[in-house]
py3Dmol code that shows the C-alpha trace and the ligand (Angstrom):
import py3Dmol

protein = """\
ATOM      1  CA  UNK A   1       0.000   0.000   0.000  1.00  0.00           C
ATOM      2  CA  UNK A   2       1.488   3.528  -1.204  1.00  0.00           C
ATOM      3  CA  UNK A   3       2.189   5.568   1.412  1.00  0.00           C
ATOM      4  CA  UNK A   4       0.242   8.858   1.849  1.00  0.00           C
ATOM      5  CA  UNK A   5       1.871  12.237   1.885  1.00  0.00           C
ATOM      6  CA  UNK A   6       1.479  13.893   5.452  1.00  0.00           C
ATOM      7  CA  UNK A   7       2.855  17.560   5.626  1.00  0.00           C
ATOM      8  CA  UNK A   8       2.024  19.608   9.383  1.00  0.00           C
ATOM      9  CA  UNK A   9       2.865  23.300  10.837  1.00  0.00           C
ATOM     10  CA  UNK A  10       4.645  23.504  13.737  1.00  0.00           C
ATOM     11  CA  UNK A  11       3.922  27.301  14.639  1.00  0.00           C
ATOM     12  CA  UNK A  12       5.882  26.628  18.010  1.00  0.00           C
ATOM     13  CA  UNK A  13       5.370  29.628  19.902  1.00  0.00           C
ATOM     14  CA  UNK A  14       3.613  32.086  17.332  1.00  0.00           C
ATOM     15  CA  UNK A  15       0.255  33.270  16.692  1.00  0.00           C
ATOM     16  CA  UNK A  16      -2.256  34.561  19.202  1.00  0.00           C
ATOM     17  CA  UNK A  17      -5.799  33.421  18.847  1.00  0.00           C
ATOM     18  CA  UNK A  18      -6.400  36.472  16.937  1.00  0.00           C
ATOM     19  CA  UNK A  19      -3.787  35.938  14.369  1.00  0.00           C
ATOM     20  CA  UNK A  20      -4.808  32.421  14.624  1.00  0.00           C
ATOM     21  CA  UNK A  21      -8.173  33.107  13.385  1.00  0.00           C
ATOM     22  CA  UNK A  22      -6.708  35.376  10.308  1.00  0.00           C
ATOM     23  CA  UNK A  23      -4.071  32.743   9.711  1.00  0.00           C
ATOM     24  CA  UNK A  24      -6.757  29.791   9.211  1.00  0.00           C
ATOM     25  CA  UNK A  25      -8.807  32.029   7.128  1.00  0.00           C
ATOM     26  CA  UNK A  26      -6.146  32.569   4.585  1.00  0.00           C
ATOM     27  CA  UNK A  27      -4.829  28.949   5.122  1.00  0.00           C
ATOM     28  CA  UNK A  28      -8.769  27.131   4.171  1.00  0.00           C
ATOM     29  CA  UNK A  29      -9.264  29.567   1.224  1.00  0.00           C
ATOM     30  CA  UNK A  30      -5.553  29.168  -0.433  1.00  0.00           C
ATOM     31  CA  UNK A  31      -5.899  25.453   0.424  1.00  0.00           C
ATOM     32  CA  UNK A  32      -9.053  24.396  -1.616  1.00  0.00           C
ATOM     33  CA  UNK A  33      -7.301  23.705  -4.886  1.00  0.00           C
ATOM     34  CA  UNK A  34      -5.672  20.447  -2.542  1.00  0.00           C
ATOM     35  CA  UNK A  35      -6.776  17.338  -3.182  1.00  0.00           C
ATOM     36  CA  UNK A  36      -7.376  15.663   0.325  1.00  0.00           C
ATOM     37  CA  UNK A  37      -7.151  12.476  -1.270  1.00  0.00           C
ATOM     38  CA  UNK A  38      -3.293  13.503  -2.413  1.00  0.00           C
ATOM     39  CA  UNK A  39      -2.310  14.632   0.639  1.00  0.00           C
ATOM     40  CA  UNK A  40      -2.881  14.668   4.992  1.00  0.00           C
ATOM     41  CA  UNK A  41      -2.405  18.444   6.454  1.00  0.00           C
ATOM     42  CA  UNK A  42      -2.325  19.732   9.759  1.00  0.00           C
ATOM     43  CA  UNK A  43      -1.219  22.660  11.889  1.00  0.00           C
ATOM     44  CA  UNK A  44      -0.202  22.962  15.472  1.00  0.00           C
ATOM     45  CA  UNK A  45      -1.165  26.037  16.932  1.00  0.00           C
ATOM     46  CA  UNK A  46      -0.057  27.036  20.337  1.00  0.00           C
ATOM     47  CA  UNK A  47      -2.526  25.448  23.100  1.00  0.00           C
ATOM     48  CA  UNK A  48      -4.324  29.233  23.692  1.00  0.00           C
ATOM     49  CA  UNK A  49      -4.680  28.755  19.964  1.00  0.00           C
ATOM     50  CA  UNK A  50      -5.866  25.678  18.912  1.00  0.00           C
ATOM     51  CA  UNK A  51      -9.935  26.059  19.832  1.00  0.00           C
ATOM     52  CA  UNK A  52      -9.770  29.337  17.669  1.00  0.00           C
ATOM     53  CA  UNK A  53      -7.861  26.935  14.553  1.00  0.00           C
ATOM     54  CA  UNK A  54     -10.414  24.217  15.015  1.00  0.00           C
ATOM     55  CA  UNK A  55     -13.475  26.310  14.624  1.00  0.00           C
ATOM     56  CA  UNK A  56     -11.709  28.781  11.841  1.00  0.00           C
ATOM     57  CA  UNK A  57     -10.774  25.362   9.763  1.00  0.00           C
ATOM     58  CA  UNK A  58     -13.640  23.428  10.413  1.00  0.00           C
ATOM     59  CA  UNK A  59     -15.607  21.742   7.285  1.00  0.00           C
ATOM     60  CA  UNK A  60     -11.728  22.224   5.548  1.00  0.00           C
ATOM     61  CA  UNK A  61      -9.138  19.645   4.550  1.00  0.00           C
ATOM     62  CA  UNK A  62      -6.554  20.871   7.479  1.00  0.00           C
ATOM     63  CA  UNK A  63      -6.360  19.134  10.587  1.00  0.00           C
ATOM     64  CA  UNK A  64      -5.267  20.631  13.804  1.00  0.00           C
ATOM     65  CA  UNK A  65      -2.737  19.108  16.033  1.00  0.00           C
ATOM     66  CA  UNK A  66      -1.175  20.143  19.518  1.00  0.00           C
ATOM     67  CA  UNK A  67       3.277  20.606  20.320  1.00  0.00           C
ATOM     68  CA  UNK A  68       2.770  18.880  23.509  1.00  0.00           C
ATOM     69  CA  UNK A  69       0.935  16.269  25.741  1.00  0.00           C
ATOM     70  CA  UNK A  70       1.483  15.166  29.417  1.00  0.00           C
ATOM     71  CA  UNK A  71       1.551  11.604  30.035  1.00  0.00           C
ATOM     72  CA  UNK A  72      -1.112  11.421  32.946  1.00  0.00           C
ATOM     73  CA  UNK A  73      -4.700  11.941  32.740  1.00  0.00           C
ATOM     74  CA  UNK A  74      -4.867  14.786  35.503  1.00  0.00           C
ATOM     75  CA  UNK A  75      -3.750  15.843  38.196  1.00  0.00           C
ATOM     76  CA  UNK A  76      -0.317  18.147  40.054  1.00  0.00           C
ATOM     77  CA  UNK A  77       1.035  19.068  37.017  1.00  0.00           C
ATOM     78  CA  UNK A  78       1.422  22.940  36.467  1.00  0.00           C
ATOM     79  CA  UNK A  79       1.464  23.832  33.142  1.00  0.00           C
ATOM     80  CA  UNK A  80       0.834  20.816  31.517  1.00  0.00           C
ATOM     81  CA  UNK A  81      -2.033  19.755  29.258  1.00  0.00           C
ATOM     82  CA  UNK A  82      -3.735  16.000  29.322  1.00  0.00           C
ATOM     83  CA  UNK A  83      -4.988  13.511  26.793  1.00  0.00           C
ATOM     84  CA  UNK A  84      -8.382  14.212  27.547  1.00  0.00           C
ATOM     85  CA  UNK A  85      -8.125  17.492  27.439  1.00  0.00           C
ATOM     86  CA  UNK A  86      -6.859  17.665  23.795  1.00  0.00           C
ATOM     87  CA  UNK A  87      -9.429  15.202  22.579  1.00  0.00           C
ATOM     88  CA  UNK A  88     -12.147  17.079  24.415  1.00  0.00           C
ATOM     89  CA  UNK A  89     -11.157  19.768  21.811  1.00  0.00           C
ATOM     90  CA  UNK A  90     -11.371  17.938  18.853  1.00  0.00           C
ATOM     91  CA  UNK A  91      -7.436  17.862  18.177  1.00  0.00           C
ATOM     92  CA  UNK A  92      -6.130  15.008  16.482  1.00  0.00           C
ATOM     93  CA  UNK A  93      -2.328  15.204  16.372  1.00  0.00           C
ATOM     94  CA  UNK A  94       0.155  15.618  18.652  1.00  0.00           C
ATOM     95  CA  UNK A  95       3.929  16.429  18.131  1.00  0.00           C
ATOM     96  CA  UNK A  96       5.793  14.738  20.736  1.00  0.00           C
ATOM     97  CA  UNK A  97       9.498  14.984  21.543  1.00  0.00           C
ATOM     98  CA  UNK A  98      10.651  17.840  19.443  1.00  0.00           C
ATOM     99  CA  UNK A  99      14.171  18.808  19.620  1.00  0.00           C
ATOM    100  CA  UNK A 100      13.429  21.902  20.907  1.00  0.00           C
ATOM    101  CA  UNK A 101      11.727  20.425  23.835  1.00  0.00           C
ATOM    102  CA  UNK A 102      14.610  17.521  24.352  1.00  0.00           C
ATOM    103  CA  UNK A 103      17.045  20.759  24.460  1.00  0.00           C
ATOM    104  CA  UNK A 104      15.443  23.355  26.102  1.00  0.00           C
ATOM    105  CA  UNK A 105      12.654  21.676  28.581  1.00  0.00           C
ATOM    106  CA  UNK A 106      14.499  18.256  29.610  1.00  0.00           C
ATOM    107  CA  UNK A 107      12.925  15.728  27.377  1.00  0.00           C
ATOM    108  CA  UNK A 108      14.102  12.244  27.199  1.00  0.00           C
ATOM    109  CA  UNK A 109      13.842   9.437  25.200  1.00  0.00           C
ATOM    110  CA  UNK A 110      11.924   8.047  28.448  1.00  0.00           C
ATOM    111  CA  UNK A 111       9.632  11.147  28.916  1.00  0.00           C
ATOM    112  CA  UNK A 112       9.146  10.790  24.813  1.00  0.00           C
ATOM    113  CA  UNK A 113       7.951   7.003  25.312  1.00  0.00           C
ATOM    114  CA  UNK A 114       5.270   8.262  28.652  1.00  0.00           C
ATOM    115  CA  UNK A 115       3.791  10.775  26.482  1.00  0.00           C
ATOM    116  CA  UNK A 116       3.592   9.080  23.455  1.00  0.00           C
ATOM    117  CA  UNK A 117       1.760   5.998  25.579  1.00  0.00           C
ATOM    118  CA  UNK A 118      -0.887   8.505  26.580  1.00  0.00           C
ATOM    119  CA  UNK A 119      -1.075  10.103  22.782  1.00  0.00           C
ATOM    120  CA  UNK A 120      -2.244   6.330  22.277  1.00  0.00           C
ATOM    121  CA  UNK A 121      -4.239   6.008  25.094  1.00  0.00           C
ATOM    122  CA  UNK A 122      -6.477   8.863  23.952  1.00  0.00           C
ATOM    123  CA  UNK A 123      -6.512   8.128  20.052  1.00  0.00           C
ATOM    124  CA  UNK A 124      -4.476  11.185  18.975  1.00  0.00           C
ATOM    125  CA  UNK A 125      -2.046  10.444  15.998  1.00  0.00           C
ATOM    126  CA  UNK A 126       1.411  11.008  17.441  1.00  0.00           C
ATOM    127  CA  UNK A 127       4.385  12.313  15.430  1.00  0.00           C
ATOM    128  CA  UNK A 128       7.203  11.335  17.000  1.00  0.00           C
ATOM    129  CA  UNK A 129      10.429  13.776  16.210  1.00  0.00           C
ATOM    130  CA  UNK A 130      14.054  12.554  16.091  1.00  0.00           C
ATOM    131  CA  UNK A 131      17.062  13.765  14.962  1.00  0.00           C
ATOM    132  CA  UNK A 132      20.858  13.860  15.890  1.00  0.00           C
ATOM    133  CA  UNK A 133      22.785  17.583  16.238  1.00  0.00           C
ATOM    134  CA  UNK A 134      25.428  18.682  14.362  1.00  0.00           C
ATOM    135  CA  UNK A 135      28.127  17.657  16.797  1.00  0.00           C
ATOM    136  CA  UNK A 136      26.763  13.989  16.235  1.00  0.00           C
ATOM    137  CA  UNK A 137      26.249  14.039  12.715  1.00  0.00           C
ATOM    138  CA  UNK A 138      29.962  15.520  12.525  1.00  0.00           C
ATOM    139  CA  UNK A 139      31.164  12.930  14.923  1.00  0.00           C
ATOM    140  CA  UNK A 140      29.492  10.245  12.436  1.00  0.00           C
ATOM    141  CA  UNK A 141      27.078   8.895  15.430  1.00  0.00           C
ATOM    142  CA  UNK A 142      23.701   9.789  13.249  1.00  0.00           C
ATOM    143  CA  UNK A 143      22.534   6.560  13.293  1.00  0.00           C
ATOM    144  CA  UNK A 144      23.410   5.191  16.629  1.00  0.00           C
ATOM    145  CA  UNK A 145      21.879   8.443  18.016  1.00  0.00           C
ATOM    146  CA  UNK A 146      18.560   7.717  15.459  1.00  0.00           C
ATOM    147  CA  UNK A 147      18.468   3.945  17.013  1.00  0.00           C
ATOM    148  CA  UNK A 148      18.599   5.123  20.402  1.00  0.00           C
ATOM    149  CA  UNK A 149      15.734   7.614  19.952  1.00  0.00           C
ATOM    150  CA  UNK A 150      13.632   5.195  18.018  1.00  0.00           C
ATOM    151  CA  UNK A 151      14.101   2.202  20.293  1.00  0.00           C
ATOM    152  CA  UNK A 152      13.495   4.536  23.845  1.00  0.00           C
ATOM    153  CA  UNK A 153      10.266   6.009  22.019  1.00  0.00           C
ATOM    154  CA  UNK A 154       8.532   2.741  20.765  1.00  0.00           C
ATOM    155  CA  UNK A 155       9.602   1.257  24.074  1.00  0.00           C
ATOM    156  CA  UNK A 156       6.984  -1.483  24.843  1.00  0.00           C
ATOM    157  CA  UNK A 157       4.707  -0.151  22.219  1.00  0.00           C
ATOM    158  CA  UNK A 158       2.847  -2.979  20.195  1.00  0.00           C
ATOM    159  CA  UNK A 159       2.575  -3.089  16.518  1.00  0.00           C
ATOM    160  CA  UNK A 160      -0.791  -2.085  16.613  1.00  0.00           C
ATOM    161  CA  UNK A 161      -0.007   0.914  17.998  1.00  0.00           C
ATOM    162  CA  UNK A 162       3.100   1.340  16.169  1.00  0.00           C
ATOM    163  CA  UNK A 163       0.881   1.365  13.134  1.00  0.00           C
ATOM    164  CA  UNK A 164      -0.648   5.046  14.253  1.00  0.00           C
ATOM    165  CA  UNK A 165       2.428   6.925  14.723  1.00  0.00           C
ATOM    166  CA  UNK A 166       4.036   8.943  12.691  1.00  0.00           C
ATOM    167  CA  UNK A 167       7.982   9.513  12.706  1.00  0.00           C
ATOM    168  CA  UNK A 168       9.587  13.027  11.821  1.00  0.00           C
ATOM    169  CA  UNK A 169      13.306  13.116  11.127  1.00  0.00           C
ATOM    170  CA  UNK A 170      14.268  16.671  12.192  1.00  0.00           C
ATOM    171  CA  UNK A 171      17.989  17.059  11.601  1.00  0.00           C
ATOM    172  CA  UNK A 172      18.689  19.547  14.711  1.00  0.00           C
ATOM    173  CA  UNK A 173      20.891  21.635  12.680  1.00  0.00           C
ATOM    174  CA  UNK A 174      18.677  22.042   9.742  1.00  0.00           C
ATOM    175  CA  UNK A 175      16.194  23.601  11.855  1.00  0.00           C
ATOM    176  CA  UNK A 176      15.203  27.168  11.522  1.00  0.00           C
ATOM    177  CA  UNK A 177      18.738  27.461  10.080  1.00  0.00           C
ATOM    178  CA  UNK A 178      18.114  27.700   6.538  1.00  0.00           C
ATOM    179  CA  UNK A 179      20.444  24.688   5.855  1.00  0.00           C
ATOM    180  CA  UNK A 180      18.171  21.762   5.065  1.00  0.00           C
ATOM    181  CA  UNK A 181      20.234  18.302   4.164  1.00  0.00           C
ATOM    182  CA  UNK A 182      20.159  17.438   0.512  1.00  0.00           C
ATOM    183  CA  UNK A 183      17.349  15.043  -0.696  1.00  0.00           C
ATOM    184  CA  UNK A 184      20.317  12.630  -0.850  1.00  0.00           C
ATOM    185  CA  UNK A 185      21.628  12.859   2.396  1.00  0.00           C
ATOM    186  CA  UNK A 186      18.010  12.736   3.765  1.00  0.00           C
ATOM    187  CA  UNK A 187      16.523   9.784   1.820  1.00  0.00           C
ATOM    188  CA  UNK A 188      19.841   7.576   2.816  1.00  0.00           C
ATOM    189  CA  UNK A 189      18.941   8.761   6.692  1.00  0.00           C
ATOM    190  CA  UNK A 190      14.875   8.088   6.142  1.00  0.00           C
ATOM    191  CA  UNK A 191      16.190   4.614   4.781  1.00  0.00           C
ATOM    192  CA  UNK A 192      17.996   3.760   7.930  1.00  0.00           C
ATOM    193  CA  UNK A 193      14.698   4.988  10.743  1.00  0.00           C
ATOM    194  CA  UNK A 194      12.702   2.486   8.006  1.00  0.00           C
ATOM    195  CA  UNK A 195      15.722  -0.236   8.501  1.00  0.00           C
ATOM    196  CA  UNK A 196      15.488   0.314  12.493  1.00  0.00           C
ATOM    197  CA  UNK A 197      11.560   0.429  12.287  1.00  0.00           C
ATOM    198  CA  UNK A 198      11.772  -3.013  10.303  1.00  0.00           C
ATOM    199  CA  UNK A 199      13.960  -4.541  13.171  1.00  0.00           C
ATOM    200  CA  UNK A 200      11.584  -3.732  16.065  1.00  0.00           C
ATOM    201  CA  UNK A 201       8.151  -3.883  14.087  1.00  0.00           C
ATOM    202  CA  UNK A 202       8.855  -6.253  10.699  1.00  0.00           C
ATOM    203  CA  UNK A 203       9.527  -5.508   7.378  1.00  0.00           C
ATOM    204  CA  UNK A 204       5.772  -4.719   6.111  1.00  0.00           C
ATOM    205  CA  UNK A 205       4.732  -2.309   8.985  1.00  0.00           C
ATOM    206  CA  UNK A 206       7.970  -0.595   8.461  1.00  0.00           C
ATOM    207  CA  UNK A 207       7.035   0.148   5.125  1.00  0.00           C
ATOM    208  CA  UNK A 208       4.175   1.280   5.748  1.00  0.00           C
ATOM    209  CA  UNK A 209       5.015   3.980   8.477  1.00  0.00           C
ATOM    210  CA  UNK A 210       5.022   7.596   7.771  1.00  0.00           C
ATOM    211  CA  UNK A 211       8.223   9.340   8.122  1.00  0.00           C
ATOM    212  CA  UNK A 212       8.448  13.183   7.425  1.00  0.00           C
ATOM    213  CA  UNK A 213      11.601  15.129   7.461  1.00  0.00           C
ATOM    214  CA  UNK A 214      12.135  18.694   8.880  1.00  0.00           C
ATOM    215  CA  UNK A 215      14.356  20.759   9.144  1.00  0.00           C
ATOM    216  CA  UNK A 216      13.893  24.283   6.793  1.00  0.00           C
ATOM    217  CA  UNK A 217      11.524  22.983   4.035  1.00  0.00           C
ATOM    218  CA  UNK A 218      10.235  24.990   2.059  1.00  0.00           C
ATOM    219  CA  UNK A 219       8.080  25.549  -1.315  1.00  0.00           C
ATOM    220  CA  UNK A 220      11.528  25.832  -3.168  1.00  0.00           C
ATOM    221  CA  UNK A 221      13.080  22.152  -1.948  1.00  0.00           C
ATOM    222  CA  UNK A 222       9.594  20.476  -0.971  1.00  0.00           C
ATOM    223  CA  UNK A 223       9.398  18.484  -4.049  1.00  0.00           C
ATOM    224  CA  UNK A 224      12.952  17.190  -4.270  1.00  0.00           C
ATOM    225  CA  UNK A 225      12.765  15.955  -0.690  1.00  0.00           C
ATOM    226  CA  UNK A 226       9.027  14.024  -1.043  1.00  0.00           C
ATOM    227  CA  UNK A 227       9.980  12.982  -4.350  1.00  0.00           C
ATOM    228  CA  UNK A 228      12.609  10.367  -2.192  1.00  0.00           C
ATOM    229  CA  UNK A 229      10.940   7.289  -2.236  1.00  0.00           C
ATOM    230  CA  UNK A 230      11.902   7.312   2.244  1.00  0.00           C
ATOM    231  CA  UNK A 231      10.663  10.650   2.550  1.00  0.00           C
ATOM    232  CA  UNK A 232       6.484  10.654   3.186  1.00  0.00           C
ATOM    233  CA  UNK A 233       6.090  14.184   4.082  1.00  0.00           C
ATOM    234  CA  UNK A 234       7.142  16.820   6.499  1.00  0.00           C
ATOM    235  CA  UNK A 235       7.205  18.782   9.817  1.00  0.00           C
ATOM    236  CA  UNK A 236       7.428  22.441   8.836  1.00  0.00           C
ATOM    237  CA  UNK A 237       8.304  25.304  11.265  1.00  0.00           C
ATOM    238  CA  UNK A 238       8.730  28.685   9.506  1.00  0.00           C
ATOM    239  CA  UNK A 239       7.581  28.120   6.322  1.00  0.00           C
ATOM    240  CA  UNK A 240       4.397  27.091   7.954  1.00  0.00           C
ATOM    241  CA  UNK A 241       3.637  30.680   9.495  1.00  0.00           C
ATOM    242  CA  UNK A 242       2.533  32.275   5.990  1.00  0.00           C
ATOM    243  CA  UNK A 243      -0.968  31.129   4.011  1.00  0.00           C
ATOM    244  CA  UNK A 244       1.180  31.837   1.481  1.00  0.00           C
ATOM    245  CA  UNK A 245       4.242  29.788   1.924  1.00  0.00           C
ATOM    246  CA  UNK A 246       2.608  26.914   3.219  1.00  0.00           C
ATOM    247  CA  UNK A 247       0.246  26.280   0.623  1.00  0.00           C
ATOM    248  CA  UNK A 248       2.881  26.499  -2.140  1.00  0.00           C
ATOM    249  CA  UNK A 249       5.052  24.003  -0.125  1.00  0.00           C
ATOM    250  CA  UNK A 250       2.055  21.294  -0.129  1.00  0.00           C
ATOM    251  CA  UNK A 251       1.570  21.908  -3.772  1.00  0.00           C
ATOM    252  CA  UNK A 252       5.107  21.691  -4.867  1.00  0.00           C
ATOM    253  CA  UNK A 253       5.597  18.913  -2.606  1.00  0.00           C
ATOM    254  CA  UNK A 254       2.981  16.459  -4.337  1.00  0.00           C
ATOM    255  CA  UNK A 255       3.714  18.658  -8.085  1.00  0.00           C
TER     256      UNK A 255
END
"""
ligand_1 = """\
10
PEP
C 10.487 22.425 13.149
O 10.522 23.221 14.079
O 9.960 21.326 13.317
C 11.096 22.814 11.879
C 11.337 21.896 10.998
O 11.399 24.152 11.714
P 11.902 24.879 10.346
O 11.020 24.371 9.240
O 11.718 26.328 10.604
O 13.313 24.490 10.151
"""
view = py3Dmol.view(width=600, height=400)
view.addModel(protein, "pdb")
view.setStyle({"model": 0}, {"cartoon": {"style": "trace"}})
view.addModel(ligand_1, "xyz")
view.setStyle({"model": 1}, {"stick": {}})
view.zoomTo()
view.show()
C-alpha cells in the first residue's frame, strides 16, 4: 500500500488566537485547490490557539494538532495539558518529543515514550520527532543516536499501535537554520529509521510507516525531498507561518 503524503505546521510559539483566526482564514481559502485524497495536512497552533484553529478550519481539509501532551490523565502538574483534554477539543495530532523540547525543557527518550503511551491512550495520531545535532552528525554517530531515539520512544509499544504513529526526522541543525540536508543525504537517513523500524516492528509495517523530514523545508526544496521514495512528508516550522508559503510548499511537494 502507497504511502500517503502527510505535511504539518509547527507554529511553536507564534500566533495569538487572533492571528490564529486570520491565519486559518487565509490557510482554508488558499488550500481548496488540494486534493485531500493527495495529501494529509495539519497545523499545530499554540494550546491558547488551537480552539480558535479548530473552529476557523472546520468543514476544511486541514487538521489541527497540539506541540505537547502530558503523560497522565490529571492531576499536580502545572502547566501541563492531558490527553483528555486535547481530545475534548477535537485535536487530532500531537507532536511529541521535538528537539526543541529535548534541548530546552528536559525531554528524554523516556519522557518521549510516557507521552507518546498517553497520545495512544487517547486516540491522537502522534508524530514522533528525532534527529541527531550537528556535533553527532559531525562525529558520524547519526545513526546510533537515530536507534537510540527510536528504540526509547517505541519502548513497549505494540505493533498495533506502532501502526498510528508517525515519525519526523528533524535534523537539529537544519532547523530554523536555513540549511536543510540534501534530498540525498536525507533519503539515505529516512532509509535507515525504516531499517530500524523493520527490526523492532517487521519488514511490512515498516514500510508502511510515515516518516516526514524537517528541518527548513520549504516551497523551493519540498518536491525534491518528497519525491525520495523514504521521505512521506514533512514537519514544517517557519515556512508554515505564511498562508502563502505553506500552501505552495504542499503543492510543490505532491507537483
Ligand atoms: C520544526 O521546528 O519542526 C522545523 C522543521 O522548523 P523549520 O522548518 O523552521 O526548520
Amino acid at each position: 500500500m502507497a504511502r500517503k503524503v502527510f505535511i504539518a505546521g509547527n507554529w511553536k510559539m507564534n500566533k495569538t488566537a487572533a492571528e490564529t483566526v486570520e491565519l486559518c482564514k487565509a490557510l482554508k481559502e488558499k488550500f481548496a485547490d488540494i486534493c485531500p485524497n493527495c495529501v494529509d495536512v495539519a497545523v499545530c497552533p499554540p494550546f491558547t490557539s488551537i480552539a480558535a484553529a479548530i473552529a476557523e478550519l472546520k468543514g476544511s481539509n486541514i487538521k489541527v494538532g497540539a506541540q505537547n501532551i502530558h503523560w497522565a490523565d490529571n492531576g499536580a502538574f502545572t502547566g501541563e495539558i492531558s490527553g483528555a483534554m486535547l481530545k475534548e477539543m477535537g485535536v487530532e495530532y500531537v507532536i511529541i518529543g521535538h528537539s526543541e523540547r529535548r534541548q530546552y525543557f528536559g525531554e528524554t527518550d523516556e519522557t518521549v515514550n510516557k507521552r507518546l503511551q498517553a497520545a495512544l491512550k487517547y486516540d491522537l495520531k502522534p508524530i514522533v520527532c528525532i534527529g541527531e545535532t550537528l556535533d553527532e552528525r559531525e562525529g558520524g554517530k547519526t545513526e546510533a543516536v537515530l536507534e537510540k531515539q527510536i528504540k526509547g520512544a517505541f519502548a513497549g509499544i505494540k505493533e498495533c499501535c506502532f501502526k498510528k504513529v508517525v515519525i519526523a526526522y528533524e535534523p537539529v541543525w537544519a532547523i530554523g537554520t536555513g540549511k536543510t540536508a540534501t534530498p540525498e543525504m536525507a533519503e539515505e537517513t529516512h532509509k535507515f529509521i525504516r531499517k530500524v523500524c523493520a527490526e523492532l516492528y517487521g519488514e511490512a509495517l515498516a514500510e508502511e510507516a510515515v516518516i516526514q523530514y524537517g528541518g527548513s523545508m520549504k516551497p523551493e526544496n519540498s518536491q525534491q525531498l518528497v519525491a525520495q521514495k523514504d521521505i512521506d512528508g514533512g514537519l514544517i516550522g517557519g515556512a508554515a507561518l505564511k498562508a502563502d508559503s505553506f500552501h505552495d510548499l504542499v503543492k510543490n511537494a505532491i507537483a
